[in-house]
C-alpha positions as CSV (number, residue, x, y, z in Angstrom):
1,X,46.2,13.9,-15.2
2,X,42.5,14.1,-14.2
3,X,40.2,16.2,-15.5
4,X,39.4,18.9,-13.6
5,X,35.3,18.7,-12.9
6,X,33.1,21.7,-14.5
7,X,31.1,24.0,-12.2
8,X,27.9,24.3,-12.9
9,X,26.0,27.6,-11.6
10,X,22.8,26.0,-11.7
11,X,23.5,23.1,-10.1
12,X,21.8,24.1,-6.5
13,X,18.7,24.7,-8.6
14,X,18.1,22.0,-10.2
15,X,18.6,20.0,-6.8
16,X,16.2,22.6,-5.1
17,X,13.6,22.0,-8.2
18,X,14.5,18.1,-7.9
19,X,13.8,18.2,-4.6
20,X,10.3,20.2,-4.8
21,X,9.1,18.0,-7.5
22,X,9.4,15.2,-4.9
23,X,8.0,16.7,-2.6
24,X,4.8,17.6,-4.5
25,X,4.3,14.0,-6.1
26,X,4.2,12.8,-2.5
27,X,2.0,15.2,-1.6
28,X,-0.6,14.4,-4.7
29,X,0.1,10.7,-4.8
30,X,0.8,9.9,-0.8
31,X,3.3,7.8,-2.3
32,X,7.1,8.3,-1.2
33,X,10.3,8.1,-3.6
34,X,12.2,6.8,-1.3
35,X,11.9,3.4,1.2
36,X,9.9,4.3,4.4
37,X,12.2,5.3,7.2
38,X,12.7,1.9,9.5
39,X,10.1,1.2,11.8
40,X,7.8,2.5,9.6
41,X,4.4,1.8,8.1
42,X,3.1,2.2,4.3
43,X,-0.3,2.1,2.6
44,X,-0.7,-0.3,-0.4
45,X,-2.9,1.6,-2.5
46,X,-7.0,0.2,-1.9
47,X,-10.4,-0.3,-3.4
48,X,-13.2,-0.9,-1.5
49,X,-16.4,-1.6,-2.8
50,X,-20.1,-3.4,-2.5
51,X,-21.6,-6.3,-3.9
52,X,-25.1,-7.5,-3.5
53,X,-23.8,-10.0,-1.3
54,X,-20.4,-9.1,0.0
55,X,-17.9,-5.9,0.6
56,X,-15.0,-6.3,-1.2
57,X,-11.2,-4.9,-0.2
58,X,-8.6,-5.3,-3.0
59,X,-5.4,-4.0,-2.0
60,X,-2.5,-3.7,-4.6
61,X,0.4,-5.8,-2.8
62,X,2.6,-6.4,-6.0
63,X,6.2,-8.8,-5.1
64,X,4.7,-9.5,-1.7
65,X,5.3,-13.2,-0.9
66,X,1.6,-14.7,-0.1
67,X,3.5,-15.7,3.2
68,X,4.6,-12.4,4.2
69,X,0.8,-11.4,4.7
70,X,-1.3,-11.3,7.7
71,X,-5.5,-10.6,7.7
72,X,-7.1,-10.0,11.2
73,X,-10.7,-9.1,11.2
74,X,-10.8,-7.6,15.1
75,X,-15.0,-6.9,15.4
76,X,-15.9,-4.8,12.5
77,X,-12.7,-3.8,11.6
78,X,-10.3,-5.9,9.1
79,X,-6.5,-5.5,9.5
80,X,-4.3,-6.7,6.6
81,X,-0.7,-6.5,7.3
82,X,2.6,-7.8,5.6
83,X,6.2,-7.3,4.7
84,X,7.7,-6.5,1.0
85,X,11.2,-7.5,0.8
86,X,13.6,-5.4,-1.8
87,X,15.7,-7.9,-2.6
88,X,19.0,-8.1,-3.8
89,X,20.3,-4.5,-2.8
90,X,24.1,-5.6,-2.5
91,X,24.3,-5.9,-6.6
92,X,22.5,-2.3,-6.6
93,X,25.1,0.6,-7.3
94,X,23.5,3.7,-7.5
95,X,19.5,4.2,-7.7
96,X,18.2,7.4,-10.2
97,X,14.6,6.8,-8.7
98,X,12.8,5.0,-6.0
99,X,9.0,5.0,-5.9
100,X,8.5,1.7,-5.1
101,X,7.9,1.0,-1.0
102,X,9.2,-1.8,1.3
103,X,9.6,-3.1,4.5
104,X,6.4,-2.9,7.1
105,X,2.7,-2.6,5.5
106,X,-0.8,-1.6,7.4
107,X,-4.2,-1.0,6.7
108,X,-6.8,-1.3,8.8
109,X,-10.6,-1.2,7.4
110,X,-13.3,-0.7,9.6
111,X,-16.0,-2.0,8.2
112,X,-20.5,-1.8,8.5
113,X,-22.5,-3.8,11.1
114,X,-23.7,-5.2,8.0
115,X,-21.0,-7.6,7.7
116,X,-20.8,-11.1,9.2
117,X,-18.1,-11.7,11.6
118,X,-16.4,-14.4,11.0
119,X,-17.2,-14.9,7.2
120,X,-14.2,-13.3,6.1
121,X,-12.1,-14.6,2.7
122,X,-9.3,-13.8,0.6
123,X,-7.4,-15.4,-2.4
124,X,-4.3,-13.9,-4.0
125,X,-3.5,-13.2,-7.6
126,X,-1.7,-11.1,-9.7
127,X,-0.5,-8.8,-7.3
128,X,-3.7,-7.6,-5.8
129,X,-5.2,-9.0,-2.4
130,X,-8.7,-9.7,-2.9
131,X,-10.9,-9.9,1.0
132,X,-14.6,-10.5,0.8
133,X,-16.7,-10.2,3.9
134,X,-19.8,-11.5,3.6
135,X,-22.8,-9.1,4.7
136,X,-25.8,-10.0,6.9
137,X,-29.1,-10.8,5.2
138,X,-30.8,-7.6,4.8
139,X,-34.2,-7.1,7.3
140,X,-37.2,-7.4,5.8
141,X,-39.9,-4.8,6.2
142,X,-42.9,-6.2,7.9
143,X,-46.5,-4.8,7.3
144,X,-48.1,-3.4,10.7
C-alpha cells in the first residue's frame, strides 16, 4: 500500500518565498534562473575598457563553440552575436536550479569616433571574448 503523502501547511510559502527570491536575484544580477523564453535574446556579462592604444570588449561567453560566434562592427558600433547550446537535455531528469543561459546571444557596443573602422580584432580563450579596436592617432595641438 502506498504511503499516503504528508501535507504541509507551509508549503504555498515557501513556493511564494522561492519564487520572490528569484525574482529579486534577477532583478540585482539581470541574470535569469531559467533558459530565456525562445526567440529570445541574452547579455553575456561585459567589460569595456581603454588602452593607450586600443578599446577593449571582453565578453564572458563560457561553453560557446568559437564557431557559434559572430562579430559585426556596422560604423561605430560593434555587434557580437552567437548561440550557446545546452547540450544533452534528454539524460536530464529533473533540474533544482538553472542560472545558466542558452540559446540566442546579443550585444551591440557602440563605440567613440576615436576608433578606426576597420581595425577591429578578437582572439578566444578561456571562456571570455577578447575585441580590440584600435583607436585613431590622437590630434596634436598646434601652436598659433
Amino acid at each position: 500500500m502506498a504511503k499516503a503523502k504528508s501535507f504541509d501547511p507551509f508549503e504555498d510559502l515557501k513556493k511564494l518565498a522561492g519564487r520572490m527570491e528569484q525574482d529579486f536575484f534577477e532583478l540585482v544580477t539581470g541574470r535569469m534562473h531559467v533558459p530565456t523564453a525562445i526567440g529570445a535574446t541574452w547579455k553575456p556579462p561585459l567589460d569595456i575598457y581603454e588602452l593607450e592604444d586600443d578599446i577593449i570588449i571582453k565578453l564572458e561567453l563560457a561553453g560557446v563553440k568559437r564557431k557559434e560566434i559572430s562579430i559585426v562592427q556596422e560604423g561605430n558600433r560593434i555587434r557580437i552575436s552567437g548561440r550557446r547550446n545546452m547540450g544533452d537535455r534528454e539524460q536530464i531528469h529533473t533540474y533544482h536550479q538553472m542560472e545558466i543561459n542558452y540559446g540566442e546571444f546579443e550585444r551591440v557596443i557602440v563605440v567613440s569616433d576615436a576608433v578606426r573602422i576597420g581595425e577591429v580584432k578578437a582572439s578566444y580563450r578561456e571562456g571570455f571574448l577578447i575585441i580590440r579596436a584600435q583607436k585613431k592617432p590622437a590630434e596634436g595641438l598646434s601652436e598659433r
